[in-house]
C-alpha positions in Angstrom: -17.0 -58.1 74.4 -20.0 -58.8 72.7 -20.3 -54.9 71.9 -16.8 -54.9 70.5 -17.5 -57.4 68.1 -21.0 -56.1 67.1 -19.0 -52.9 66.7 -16.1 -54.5 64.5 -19.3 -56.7 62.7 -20.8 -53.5 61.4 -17.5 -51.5 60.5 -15.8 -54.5 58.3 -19.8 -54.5 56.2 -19.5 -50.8 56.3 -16.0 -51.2 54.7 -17.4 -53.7 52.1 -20.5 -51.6 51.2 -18.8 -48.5 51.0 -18.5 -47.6 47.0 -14.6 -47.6 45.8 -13.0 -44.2 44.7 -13.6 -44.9 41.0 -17.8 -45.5 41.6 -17.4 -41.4 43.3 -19.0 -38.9 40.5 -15.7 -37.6 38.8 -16.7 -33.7 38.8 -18.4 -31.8 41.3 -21.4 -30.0 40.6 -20.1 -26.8 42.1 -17.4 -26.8 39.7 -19.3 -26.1 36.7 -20.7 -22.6 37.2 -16.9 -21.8 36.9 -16.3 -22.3 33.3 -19.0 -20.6 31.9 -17.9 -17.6 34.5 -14.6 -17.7 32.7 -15.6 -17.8 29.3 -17.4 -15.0 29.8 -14.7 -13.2 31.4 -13.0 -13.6 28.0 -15.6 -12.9 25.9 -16.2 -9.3 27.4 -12.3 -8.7 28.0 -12.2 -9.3 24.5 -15.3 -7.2 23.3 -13.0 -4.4 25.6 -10.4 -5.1 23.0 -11.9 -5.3 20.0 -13.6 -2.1 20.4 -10.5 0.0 21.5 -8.6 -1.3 18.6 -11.6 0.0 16.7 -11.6 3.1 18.1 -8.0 3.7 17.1 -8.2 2.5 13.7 -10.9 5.0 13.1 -9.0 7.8 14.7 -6.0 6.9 12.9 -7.8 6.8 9.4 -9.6 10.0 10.2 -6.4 11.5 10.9 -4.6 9.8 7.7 -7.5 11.5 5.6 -6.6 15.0 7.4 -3.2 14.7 6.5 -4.0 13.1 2.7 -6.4 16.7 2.3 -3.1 18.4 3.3 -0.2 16.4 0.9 -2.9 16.9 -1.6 -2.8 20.8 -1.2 1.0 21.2 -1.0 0.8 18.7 -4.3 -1.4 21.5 -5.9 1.4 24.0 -4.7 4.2 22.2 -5.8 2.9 20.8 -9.0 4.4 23.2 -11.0 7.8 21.4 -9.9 6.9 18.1 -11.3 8.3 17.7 -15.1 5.1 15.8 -16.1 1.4 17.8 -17.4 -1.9 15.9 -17.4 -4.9 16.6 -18.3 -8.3 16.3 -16.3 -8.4 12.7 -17.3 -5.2 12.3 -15.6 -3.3 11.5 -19.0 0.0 12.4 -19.7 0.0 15.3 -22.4 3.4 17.2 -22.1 6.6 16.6 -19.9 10.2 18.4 -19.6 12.7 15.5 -20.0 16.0 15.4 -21.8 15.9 11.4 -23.5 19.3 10.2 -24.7 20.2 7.4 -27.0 23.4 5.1 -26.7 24.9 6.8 -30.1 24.6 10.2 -28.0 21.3 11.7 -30.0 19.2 13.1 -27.9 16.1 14.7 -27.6 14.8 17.2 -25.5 11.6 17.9 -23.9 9.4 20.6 -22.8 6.0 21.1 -21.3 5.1 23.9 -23.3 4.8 20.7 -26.0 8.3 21.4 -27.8 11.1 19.6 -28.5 14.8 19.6 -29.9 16.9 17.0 -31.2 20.9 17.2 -30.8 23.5 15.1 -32.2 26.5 13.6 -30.4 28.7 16.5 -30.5 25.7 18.2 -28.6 24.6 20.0 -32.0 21.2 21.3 -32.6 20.0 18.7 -36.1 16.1 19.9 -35.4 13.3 21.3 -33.3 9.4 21.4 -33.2 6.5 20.1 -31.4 5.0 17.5 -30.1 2.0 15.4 -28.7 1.3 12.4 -26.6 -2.0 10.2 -27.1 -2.6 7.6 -24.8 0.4 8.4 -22.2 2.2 6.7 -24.8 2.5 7.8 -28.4 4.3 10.4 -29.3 4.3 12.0 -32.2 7.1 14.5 -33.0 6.7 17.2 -35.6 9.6 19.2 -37.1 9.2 22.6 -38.5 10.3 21.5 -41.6 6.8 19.3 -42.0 8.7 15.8 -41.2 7.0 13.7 -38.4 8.2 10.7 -36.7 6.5 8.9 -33.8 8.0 7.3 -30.8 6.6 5.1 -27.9 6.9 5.4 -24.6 7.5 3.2 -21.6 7.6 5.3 -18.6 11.5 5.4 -19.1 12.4 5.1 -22.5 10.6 6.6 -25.9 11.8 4.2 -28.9 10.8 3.7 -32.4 12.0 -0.1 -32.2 15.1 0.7 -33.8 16.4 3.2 -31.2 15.8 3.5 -27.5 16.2 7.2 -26.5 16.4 6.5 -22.3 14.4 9.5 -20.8 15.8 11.6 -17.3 12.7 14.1 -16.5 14.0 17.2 -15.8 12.8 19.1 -12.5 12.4 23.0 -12.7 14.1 24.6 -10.3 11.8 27.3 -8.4 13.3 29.9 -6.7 13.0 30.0 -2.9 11.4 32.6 -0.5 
């Protein structure tokens, strides 16, 4: 008996000696390599990303310039549709527009740089030529040696007095 008590002696001050859960080191030191192995893993997949989505920006560009080179040559082709002329400073020096006011008046437009004016009743009161300065300013000359000069808006020309609102007038071209 002596044995089993020796035996029971040393288990109960094993018991007591032994360190509680809380005193056990809270993280294993195997478990660390792990998060760096991760965070890598994310780091590349995302490098992997990053330069696909970069690959297909630059495609897509290239192939927006491509297709910008080709708008731009059926522009050149089709320019002589639009009712507006500029020059090679890109200003506005002639347009084909018919502008009406709300008492009927209206003027009309050309790009060869002449105009007439009509009355209500559609009647022809004048004609001549004009000039734009500044995409703006227009200054209308009859033949008979009168001037008169009008601004314009993008929609409407107006002295301040009358607003003449402005429809440009597309040429029709004749199909193939």
């Amino acid at each position: 008996m002596d044995n089993n008590q020796n035996f029971e002696q040393q288990f109960i001050q094993q018991v007591k000696n032994a360190p509680l859960p809380a005193a056990q080191p809270e993280k294993n030191h195997k478990d660390f390599p792990v998060i760096p192995t991760i965070l890598g893993a994310i780091i590349i997949l995302q490098s992997i990303a990053l330069i696909i989505l970069m690959t297909n920006y630059f495609s897509l560009t290239n192939s927006s310039d491509e297709e910008a080179g080709e708008i731009e040559e059926e522009t050149e082709e089709t320019e002589e549709e639009s009712p507006y002329v500029y020059n090679e400073n890109n200003e506005l020096t002639a347009m084909t527009a018919t502008c009406t006011a709300e008492d009927g008046t209206s003027l009309v437009l050309t790009k060869s740089k002449n105009y007439e004016e009509y009355d209500a009743s559609s009647s022809l009161t004048g004609s001549g030529t004009y000039t734009i300065t500044r995409d703006s300013v227009f200054s209308f000359n009859k033949s008979s040696g009168k001037s008169r000069t009008l601004f314009y808006d993008g929609y409407t020309l107006t002295d301040g007095t009358v607003f003449y609102d402005c429809e440009e007038a597309y040429e029709d071209t004749p199909e193939d």
